[in-house]
N, C-alpha and C positions, 0 to 999 in steps of 0.2 A: 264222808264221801268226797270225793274229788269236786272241789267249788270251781265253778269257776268266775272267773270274770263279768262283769256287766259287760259285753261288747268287747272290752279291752283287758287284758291281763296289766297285772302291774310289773310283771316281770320283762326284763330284756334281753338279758344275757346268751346268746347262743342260740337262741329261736326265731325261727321264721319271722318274720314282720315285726320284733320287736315285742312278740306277743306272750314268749314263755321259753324256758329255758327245756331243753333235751328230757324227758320225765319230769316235767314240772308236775305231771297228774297227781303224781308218788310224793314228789317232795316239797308242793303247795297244800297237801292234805295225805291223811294217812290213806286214803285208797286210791283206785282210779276208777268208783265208779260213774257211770255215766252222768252224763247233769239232765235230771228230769224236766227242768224246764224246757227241751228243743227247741226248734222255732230256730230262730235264727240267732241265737247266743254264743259265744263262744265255744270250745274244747279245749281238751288237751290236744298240745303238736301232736302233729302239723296242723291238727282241725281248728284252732285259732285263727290260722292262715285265712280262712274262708270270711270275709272282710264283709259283705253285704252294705248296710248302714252301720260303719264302725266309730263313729265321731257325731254329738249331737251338741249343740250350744246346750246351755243349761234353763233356755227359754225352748227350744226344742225339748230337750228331755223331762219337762212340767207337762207339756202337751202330750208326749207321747208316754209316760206312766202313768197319766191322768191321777196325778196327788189331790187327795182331800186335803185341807189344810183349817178348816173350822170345825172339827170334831174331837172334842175331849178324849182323850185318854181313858181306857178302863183302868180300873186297880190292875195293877199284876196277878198277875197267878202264883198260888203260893205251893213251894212243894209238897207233893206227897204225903213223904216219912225223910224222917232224916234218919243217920247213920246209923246202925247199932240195933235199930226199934224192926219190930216184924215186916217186912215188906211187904205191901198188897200187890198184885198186881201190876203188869203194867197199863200205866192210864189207856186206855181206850175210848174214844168219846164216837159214840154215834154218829153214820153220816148225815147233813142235814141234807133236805130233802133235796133235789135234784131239781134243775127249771121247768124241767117238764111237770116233775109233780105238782108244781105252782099253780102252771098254766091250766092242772088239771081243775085244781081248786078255783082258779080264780075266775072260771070261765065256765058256765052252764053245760057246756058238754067241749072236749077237745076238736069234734069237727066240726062247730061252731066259732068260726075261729073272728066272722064278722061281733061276738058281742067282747071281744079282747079290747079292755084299754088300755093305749098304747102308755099312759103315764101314770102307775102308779108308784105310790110310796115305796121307794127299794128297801131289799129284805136284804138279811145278813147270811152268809151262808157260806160253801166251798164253789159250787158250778152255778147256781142260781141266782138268777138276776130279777129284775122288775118281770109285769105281766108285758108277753109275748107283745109285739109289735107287729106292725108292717113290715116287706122285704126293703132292701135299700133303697132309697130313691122315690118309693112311697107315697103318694100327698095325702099321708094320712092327718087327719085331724091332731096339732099336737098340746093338748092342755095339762097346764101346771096342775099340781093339788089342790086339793082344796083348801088344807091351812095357808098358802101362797096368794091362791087368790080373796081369801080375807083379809090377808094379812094387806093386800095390794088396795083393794078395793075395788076392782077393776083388771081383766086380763092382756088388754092391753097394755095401760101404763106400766104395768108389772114387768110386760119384755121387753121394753122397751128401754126401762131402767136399768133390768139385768144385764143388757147389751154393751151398758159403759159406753154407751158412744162419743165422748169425748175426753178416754183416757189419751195422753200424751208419751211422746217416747222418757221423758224427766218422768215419767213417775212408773219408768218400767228400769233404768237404770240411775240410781241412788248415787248421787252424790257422798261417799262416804271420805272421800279422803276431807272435803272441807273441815272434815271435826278432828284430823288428825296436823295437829299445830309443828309438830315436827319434821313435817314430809310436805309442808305447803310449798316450797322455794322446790324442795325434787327429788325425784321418786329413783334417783339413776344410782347405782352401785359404781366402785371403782375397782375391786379387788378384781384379781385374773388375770387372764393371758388373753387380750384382746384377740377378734375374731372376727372375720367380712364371713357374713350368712346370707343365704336366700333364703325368701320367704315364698307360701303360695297365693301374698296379696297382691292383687293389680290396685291401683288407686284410683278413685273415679271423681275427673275435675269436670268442674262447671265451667262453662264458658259465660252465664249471665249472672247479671248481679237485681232480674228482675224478680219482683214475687209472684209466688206459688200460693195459692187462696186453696186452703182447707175449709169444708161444708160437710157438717154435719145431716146428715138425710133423715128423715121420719117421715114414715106409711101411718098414713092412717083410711082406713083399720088398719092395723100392725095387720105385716105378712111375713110369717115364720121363714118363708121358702128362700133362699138366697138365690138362685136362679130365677123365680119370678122377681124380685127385687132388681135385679142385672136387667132383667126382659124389660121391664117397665122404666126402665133406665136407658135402653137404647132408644127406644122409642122417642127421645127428646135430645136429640142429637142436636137438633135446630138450636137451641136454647144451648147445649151443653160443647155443640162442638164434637170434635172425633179423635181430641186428645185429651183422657179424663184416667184416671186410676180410681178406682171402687174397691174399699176393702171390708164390702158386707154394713159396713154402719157407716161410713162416712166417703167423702170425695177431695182428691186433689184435681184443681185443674190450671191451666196454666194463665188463665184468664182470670176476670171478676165479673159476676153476674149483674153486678150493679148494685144488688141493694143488701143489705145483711141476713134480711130474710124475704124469698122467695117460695112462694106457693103455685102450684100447678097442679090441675087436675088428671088422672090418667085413666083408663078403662083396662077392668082386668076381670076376662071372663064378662062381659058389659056390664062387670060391675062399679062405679066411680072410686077409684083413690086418689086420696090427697095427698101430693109428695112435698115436703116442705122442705126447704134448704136455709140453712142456718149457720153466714158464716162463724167459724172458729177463731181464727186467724190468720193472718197473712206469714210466709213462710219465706225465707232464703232458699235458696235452690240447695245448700249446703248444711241444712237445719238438719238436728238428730229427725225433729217429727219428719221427715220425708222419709225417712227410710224404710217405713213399714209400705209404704206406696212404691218406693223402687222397687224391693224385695219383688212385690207384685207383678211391676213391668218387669222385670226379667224373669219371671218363672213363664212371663205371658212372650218372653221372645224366648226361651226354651220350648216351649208349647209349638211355637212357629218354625224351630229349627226340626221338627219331626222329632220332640222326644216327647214320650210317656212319664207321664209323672205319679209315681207311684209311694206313698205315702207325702213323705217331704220331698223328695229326691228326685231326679227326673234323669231315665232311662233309654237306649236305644232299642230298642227291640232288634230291629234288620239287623244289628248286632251283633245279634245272641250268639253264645258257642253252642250246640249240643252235644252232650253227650250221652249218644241213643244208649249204648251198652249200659250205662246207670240209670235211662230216663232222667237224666235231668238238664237243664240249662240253665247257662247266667246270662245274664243282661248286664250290659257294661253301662255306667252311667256316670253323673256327677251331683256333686251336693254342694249349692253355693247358699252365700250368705252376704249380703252387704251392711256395714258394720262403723260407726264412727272411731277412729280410732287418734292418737296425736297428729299423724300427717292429714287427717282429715277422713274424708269418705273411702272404704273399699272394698272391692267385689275377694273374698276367700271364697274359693275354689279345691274342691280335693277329690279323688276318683273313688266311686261308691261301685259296686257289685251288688245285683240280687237274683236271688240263687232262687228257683223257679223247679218243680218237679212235674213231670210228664205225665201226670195223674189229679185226678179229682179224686173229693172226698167221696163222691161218686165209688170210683174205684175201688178208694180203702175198703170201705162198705161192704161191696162187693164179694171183694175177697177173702174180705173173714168171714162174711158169712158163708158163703164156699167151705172154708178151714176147721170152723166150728156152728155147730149147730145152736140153737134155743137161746134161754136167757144168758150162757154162758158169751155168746156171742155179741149179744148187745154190749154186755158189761166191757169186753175183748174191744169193740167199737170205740166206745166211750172212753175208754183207759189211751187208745192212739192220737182219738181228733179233738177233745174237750183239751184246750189248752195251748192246740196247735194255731199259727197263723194260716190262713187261706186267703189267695188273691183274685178276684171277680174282675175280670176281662174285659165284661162288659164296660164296667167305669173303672176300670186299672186302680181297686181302692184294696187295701187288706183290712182284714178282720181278725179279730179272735179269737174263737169257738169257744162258749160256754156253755153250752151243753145240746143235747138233743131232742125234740119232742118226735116221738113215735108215729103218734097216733094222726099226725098230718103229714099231709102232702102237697106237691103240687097242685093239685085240682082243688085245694082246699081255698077258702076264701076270705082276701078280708075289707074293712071298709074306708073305701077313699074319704078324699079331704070333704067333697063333695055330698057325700053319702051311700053314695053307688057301692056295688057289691062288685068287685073282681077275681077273679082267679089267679094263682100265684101263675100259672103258666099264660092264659090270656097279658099280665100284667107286666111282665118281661116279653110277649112278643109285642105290645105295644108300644112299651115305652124304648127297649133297648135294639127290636127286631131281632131278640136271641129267643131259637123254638129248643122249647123243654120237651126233651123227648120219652122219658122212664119219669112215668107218673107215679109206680109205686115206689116212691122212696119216701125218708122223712123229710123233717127241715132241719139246720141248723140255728142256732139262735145263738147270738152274740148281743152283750153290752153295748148301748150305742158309748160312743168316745168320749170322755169327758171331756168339756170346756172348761178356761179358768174362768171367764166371765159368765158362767154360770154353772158355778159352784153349788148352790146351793138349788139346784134343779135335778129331779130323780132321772135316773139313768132313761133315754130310750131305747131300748133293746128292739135289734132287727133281726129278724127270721130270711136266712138265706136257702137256696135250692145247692143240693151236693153236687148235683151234676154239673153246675155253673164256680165252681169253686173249687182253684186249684191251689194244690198244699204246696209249701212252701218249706225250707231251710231242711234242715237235716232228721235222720232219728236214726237213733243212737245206733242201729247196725250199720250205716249207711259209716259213721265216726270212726266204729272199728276197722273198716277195709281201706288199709294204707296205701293200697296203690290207687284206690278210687278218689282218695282223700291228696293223696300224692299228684292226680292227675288235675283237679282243681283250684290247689292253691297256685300250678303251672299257670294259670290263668288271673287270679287275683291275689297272688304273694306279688308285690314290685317292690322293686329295690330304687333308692332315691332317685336313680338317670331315669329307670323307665318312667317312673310316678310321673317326675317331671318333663318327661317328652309327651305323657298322655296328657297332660296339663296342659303346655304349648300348643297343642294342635288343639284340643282345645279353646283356647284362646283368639286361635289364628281363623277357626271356622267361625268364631262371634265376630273376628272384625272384617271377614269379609262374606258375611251374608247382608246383603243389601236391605231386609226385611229388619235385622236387628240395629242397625247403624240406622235407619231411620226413626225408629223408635226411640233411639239415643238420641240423635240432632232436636228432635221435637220435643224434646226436653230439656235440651242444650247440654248433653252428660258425653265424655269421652273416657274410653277405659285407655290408659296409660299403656305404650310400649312396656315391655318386661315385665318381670315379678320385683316385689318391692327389694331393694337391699337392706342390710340395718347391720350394726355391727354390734357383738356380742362379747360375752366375755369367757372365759374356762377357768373353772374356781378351780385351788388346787389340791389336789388327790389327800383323802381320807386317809388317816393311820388307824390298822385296827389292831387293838389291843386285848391278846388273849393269853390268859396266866400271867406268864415271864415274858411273853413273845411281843414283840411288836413288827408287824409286818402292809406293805403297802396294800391297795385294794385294784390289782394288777388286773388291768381290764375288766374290772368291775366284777372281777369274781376272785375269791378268796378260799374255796371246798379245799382245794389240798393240804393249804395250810392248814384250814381248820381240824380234818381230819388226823392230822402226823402231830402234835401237841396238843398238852391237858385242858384243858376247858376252863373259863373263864370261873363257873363253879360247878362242879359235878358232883352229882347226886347216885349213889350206889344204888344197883337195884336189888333187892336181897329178898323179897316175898311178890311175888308175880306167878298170872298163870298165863299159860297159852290154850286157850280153845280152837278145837279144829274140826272137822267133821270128815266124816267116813272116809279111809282111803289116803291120808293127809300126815298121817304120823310123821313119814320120813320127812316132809316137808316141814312140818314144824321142828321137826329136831333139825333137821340142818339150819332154819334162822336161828334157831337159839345158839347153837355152834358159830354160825358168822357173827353172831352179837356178840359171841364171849371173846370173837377173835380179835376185832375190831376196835374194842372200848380200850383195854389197857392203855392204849397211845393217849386215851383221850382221856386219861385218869378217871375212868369208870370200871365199876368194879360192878359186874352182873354174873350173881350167882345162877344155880341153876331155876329152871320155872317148873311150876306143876304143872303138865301135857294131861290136857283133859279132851278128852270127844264127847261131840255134841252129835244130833242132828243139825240138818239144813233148815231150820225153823226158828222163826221166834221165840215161842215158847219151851222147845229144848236148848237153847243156851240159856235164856233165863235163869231154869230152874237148875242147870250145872252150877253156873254162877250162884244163886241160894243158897246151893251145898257147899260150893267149897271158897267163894268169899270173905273174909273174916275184916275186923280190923286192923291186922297189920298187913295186908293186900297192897302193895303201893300201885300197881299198873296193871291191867287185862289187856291182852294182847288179841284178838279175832283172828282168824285165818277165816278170809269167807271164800269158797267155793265160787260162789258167782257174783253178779254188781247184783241183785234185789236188793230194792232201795227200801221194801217194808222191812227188810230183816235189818239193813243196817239202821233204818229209823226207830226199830223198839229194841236195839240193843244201845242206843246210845241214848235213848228217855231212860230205859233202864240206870244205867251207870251214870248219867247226869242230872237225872232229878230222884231216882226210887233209892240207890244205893250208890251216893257216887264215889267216886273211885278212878280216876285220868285213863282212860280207855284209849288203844290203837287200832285200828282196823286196816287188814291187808288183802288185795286179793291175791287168791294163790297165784293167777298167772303173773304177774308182775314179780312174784318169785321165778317164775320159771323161766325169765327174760335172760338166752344165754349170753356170759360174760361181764354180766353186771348184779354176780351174789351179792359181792364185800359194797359196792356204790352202793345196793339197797340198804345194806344192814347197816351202813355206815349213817346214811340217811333218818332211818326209821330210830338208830340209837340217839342220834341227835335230837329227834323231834321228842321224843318220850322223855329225855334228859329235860327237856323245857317244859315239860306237859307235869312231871316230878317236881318243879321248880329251880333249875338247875339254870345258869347261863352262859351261854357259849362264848361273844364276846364283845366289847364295848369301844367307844368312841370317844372322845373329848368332843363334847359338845360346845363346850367356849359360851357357857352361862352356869353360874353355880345358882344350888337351891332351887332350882325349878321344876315344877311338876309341870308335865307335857301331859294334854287330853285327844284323844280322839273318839269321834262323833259320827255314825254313821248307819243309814236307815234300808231294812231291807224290806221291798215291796213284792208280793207274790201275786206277779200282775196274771201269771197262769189258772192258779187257784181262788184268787181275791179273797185270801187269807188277812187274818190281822196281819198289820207290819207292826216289824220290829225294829226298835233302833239299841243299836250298840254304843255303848259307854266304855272305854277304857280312861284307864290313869297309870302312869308311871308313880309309884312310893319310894323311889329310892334315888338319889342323883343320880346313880349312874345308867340309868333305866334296865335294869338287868328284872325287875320286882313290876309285875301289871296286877293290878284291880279292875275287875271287868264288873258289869251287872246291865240287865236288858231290861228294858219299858216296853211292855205290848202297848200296842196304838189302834186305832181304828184301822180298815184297811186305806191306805192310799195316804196314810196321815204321815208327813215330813217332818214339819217341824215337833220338835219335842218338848214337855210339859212337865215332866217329873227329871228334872235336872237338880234342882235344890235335893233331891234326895241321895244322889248320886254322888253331886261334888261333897256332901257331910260326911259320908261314909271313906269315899276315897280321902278328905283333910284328916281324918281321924287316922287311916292307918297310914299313913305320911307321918303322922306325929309321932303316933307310938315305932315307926322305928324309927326316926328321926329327930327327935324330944323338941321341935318347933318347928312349927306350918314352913311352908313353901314362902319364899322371897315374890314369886312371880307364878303366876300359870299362862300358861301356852296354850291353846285350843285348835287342834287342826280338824275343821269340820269338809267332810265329803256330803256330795249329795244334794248343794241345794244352787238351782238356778237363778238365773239373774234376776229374775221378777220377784223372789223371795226375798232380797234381801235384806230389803225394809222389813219386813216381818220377820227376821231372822234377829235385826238388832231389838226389834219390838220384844221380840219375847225371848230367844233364847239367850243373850247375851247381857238382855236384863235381869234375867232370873239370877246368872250366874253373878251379874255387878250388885246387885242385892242383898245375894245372901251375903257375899265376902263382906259387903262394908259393915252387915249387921252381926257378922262373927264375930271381926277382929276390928273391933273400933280403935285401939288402941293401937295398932300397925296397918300398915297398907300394903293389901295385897296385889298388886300388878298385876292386870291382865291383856294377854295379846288374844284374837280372835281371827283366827285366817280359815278363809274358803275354797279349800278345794277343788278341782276341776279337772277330771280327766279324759272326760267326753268333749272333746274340742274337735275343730278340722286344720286349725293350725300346725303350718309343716312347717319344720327350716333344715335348710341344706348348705352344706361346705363346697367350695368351689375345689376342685382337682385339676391338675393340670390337664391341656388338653382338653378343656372344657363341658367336664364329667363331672358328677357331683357325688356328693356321700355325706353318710349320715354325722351331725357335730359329735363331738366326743362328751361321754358323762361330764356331768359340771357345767356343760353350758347353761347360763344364764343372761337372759332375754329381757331388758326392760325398759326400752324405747321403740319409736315407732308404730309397733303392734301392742301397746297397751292402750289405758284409758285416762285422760287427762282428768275424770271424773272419780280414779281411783288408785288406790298405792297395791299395784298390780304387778306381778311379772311371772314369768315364761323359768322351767328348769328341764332340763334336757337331761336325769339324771341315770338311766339307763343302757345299757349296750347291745347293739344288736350286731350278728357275725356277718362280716362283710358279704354284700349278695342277696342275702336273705329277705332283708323286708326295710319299709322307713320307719325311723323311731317317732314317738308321739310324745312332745312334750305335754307338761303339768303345768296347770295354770294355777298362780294364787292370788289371792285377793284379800290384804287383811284391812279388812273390816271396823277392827277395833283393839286401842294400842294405848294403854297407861303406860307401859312399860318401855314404850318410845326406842323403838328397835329402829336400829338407822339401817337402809337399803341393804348394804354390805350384810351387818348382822344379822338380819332375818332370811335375807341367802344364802348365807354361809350354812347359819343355826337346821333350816328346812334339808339342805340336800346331805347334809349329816347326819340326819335324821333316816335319812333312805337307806342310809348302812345297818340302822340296827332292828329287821326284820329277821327273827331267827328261824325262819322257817325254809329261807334260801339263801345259801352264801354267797349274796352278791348284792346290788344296790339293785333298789326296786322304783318304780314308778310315782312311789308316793310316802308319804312320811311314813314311819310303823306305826304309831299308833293310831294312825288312819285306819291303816290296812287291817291292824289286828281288830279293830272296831267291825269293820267291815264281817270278817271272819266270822266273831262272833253271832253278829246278826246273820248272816247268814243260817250257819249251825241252827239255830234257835227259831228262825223261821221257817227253813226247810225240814227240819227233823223233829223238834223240839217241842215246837207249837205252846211251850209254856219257859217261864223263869227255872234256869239252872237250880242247883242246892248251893246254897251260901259258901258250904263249904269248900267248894268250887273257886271261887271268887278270884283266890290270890293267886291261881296259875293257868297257864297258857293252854287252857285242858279244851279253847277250841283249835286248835291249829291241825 
């Protein structure tokens, strides 16, 4: 089915905002079915356009997928049947039970909802989370387990430890380059066509050189509540002053209390706590540890300029566009970050949109129940809101939706911290002054959010009112109507002048709100005139190499060439079927006609296929495929009638784990798209060519003998499905030959465990067609944030320095270790005469100023977007770890090289291939798959 993107496409070519190329749907995957994740994730163009929260740091992006990262690994799943042997079935597994059903179990009766405990041990499952909770906001009672609290001795000392109150910013950003002895003197590259860029940092200078006193805080009795924590904090102004940052466990303040530890008694509820202060440290105004406390003061003078802060991000409301004829609105906003970088301190800044609908789940509700009657109805429910995000008004917070409990309602009750018995609608007009007015509805129930500083504490899941919660981002009919889709991204597509005039202003409204400058003085911080500058460099243009041909990579797209000469290596297709269903004949015979007409240029030779009809079911293509499958079958082609995403998921478990066989799937309309037969079939024979093991074309990569890895994890934050992570390897120099294979993992589990199984199988088939191991490996890892790092070298990159030294004792295998990042907010812009800007040209590479003195780091700008359309989003890298002592230039060169040889679109993409094809896989395999491919599979490109 059509994948798409996390947030961000990796393509840029020709698309709006840099986000995906004119039919990327078709020619990033073989369909365009919808992406069943909704919510606020990307499309296919123009619906990429629709920007929301499109850029998250990679300490953002921990927080907000909420990753496990101390949970074993299951075995894998092993196929079925393999090839040849009887086929059973396709797997089918049972759904597990539903949260509601939990709630029913775990709770003496469902409308007893006071004997619910808010923490127990979480269950494994697709919708179902822990036992039902309190609604948001809550003071309900919150206790650990009980192996927790034995383990602790005590429930206090327990949270209190879990709290990390005095982790530091050095143990959140890893000094990695000190181990890299190469790159200690400088991390700068010199190849290129220099380049004056703007950035969207301002710098932020201190004007003192007095210290900043960090104090650690501890309640005792601990008090879970971070708001009564705050409350009990104001109250000591006397003592603290009226310039203090609080960030839940600890205090900056600009003073010294005098002693290192201070104690003071407080009254809460007239009951005594002991607040005790303990200093940390004393602090430079210019220290990394201050930055988690600025971060604070400025979200606290965003807060003061009248914006809404809605997840990370902070919004205008008075803002909003509407648009009543769709029911929906955006809210215009901004997402900042302040950040250590070489020139020091800076505030990045870059403009966010969140997209808002004129409806409660209330509504949805509503009107399916209207549309459909009985059980059919709830199911109809459950299938729209379980998965969606929804945003509560009341505290401007999103959630979301795990599943639904029935059998309560608002009037239902549960119990405070206290002991008291409240009602969900008494409990929201007390605490928020919002009256619930439709008593008979259900609840929603949602995952409470995962923390990383406590990990190892069971979910609390909160029970929300539908009528108070409004849905959020798109569904999928909303994606199909292009003029509705066309009328929004009018609104959140910007082209680099606008971004940056929406930037300016601004900028200009921070430094002349009297409220925010005072805040800044009282801490002696000024945000610098202008955006940063820094100057850059332009690597020079890719030669790509196809058959006899060699030709340049002309705006970063290369289709016509590829398409008018033979293939790098083509693969005949001579035993293929086409399945199609009722109604559909002509239509499959005319692709098969554009395929035959097509290929000859491209030295492919496609005989004719066997035209078989199916029903529109699962189990009628199956069993066509049963009948007339055999062993020399090279490709199955689908025609499907419509996007149903169960049909393309048990036709491609089918032909990937039961009988596999490199399967295409099409939908009909995207045949019927007029004026672009021969671009589809031109497309579709290229992608099946790769899927056959065929290769289209290659690069001089400028390193011999190196196997390149990619690495990359997909989370099904919708379903809280296992995650899966994706392993590719190139086996052949000239990377035309990929070995893939997938690890299930716990769900929300990043870092990876069964890697030594991975790299033997892929050094083995590198050998055997190669007749001796690889000089060096290369490892491009997506996915993992800046707080992992340390545990990234901890385990993933020891696993893989382990096994190689225990292989080949006798040679040494070089390894490079670079971390990917393409969820950033980092922009840069070219100056134009007339003092216009535009997006840098592919090749740009960025690696001063906005890097990290702490790491061997840099910026590639390796994609193109069409003038107008949108800003490009550079790729950040980060390596990590380097035997093979790759100098600045080499590893910039070696990476945005790498961007050329994705064969799945002719043109230079966002991130290295074997990233991306990492990615793909995981994907595939998470969303459809839910189990390990067949082996057989392995050696070709049969996810793209």
């Amino acid at each position: 089915m059509a994948e798409r993107q996390d947030q961000k496409s990796v393509f840029g070519h020709r698309g709006a905002g840099g986000e995906g190329p004119e039919g990327a749907e078709l020619w990033e995957h073989h369909t365009d079915l919808p992406n069943p994740r909704g919510g606020e994730t990307g499309g296919p163009l123009p619906f990429r356009a629709i920007g929301f929260r499109t850029a998250m740091t990679g300490r953002a992006r921990v927080h907000a997928r909420g990753r496990r990262r101390d949970t074993p690994p299951p075995e894998p799943a092993q196929p079925e049947a393999v090839r040849g042997r009887p086929v059973p079935p396709v797997p089918r597994t049972d759904p597990p039970l539903s949260f509601a059903d939990l709630v029913r179990r775990g709770t003496a009766a469902a409308q007893q909802p006071r004997q619910i405990q808010p923490r127990l041990q979480s269950l494994t499952g697709v919708r179902h989370v822990a036992e039902a909770g309190p609604p948001a906001g809550a003071e309900a009672t919150s206790q650990p387990s009980e192996e927790l609290q034995q383990a602790s001795g005590s429930q206090g000392s327990l949270l209190r430890k879990r709290r990390d109150v005095g982790r530091d910013f050095q143990d959140f950003v890893v000094n990695t380059r000190q181990n890299l002895v190469h790159v200690r003197e400088s991390t700068k590259g010199t190849q290129g066509r220099p380049v004056m860029l703007l950035s969207n940092h301002v710098r932020l200078k201190s004007h003192s050189q007095r210290h900043l006193y960090k104090y650690n805080v501890i309640y005792t009795p601990d008090i879970e509540d971070g708001s009564k924590r705050e409350a009990l904090l104001s109250e000591l102004e006397k003592l603290l002053g009226n310039r203090c940052i609080y960030d839940g466990n600890s205090l900056l303040l600009p003073h010294s209390l005098g002693e290192t530890k201070k104690e003071v008694v407080s009254k809460l509820k007239n009951e005594p706590v002991k607040i005790t202060f303990e200093l940390s440290r004393e602090l430079q105004t210019t220290s990394p540890d201050c930055l988690r406390y600025y971060n604070i003061l400025f979200r606290r003078m965003l807060q003061k300029m009248d914006l809404d802060q809605i997840g990370r991000n902070y919004y205008n409301k008075n803002k909003k566009t509407e648009f009543n004829e769709y029911r929906l609105e955006i809210w215009p906003g901004y997402v900042t970050s302040i950040l250590p970088y070489e020139t020091g301190l800076t505030l990045c800044a870059d403009v966010s949109h969140k997209l808002l609908r004129m409806e409660t789940a209330y509504d949805l509700i509503s009107h399916t129940r209207e549309k459909t009657r009985g059980e059919d109805a709830k199911e109809k429910i459950l299938r729209k809101l379980v998965g969606s995000s929804v945003l509560t008004k009341y505290n401007n917070r999103t959630y979301r939706v795990d599943d639904i409990i029935w059998e309560m309602s608002p009037s239902s009750t549960f119990t405070k911290s206290d002991g008291s018995e409240i009602s969900f609608v008494d409990y929201y007009k007390e605490r928020y002054g919002t009256v619930v007015t439709t008593l008979n509805q259900p609840l929603l129930i949602t995952k409470g959010k995962w923390k990383k500083s406590r990990q190892d504490t069971p979910h609390q899941p909160i029970m929300l009112v539908p009528e108070l919660c409004h849905l959020t981002g798109l569904t999928d009919d909303m994606r199909k109507d292009s003029r509705m889709m066309g009328d929004l991204s009018t609104h959140t597509r910007m082209d680099p002048d606008r971004r940056q005039h929406k930037l300016l202003t601004f900028m200009d409204s921070l430094r002349k709100n009297n409220t925010v400058q005072k805040e800044l003085r009282d801490w002696n911080l000024e945000l610098e005139e202008g955006f940063l500058s820094l100057s850059g460099r332009t690597l020079q243009d890719v030669r790509i190499h196809q058959g006899r041909r060699v030709f340049d990579n002309h705006k970063a797209d290369w289709s016509k060439n590829t398409r008018e000469v033979p293939l790098l290596r083509a693969v005949s297709l001579d035993h293929w079927l086409i399945v199609y269903t009722k109604g559909n004949y002509e239509t499959a015979l005319t692709l098969q006609q554009n395929l035959q007409r097509v290929t000859p240029r491209m030295g492919i030779t496609v005989r004719n296929a066997k035209l078989l009809e199916a029903a529109d079911t699962v189990q009628s293509y199956i069993r066509t495929l049963e009948k007339h499958a055999s062993q020399k079958t090279q490709m199955v082609l689908c025609l499907l009638p419509t996007d149903n995403k169960e049909i393309y998921d048990g036709i491609k478990r089918y032909l990937c784990i039961n009988y596999p066989i490199p399967s295409q799937c099409v939908l009909k309309r995207t045949l019927d798209r007029p004026k672009t037969p021969v671009t589809i079939a031109t497309k579709i024979a290229l992608q099946m060519n790769c899927k056959l093991g065929g290769a289209l074309w290659k690069v001089d990569i400028g390193l011999q003998n190196a196997m390149f890895i990619g690495i990359d994890c997909f989370h099904d934050i919708e379903r809280r499905r296992k995650s899966v992570a994706g392993f590719v390897a190139s086996i052949d120099p000239d990377l035309t030959r990929w070995f893939s294979e997938c690890i299930i993992q716990q769900s929300g589990q990043e870092l990876v465990k069964g890697l030594t199984t991975c790299l033997y199988t892929a050094l083995k088939l590198w050998c055997e067609q190669n007749s001796s191991p690889p000089h060096s490996i290369i490892v491009y890892r997506d996915g993992v944030g800046d707080g992992q790092l340390q545990a990234l070298i901890d385990q993933e990159v020891k696993q893989m320095e382990t096994y190689l030294e225990n292989a080949y004792r006798g040679q040494k295998v070089r390894l490079t270790f670079i971390v990917v990042k393409k969820r950033i907010n980092t922009r840069f812009f070219i100056e134009k005469d007339g003092g216009r800007v535009n997006n840098p040209s592919p090749g740009t590479v960025i690696d001063l100023k906005v890097t990290r003195t702490e790491w061997y780091d840099f910026f590639i700008v390796s994609q193109s977007v069409r003038e107008g359309t949108g800003t490009v989003t550079p790729t950040h890298y980060n390596v990590i770890h380097d035997t093979l002592y790759l100098s600045p230039d080499a590893v910039q060169s070696l990476t945005y090289r790498l961007c050329h040889m994705y064969y799945n679109f002719s043109g230079i993409i966002r991130v290295p291939a074997p990233c991306h094809y990492a990615h793909k896989l995981a994907y595939l395999v998470g969303q459809s798959l839910h189990q390990q491919p067949h082996e057989s599979l392995s050696k070709s490109l049969f996810y793209l």
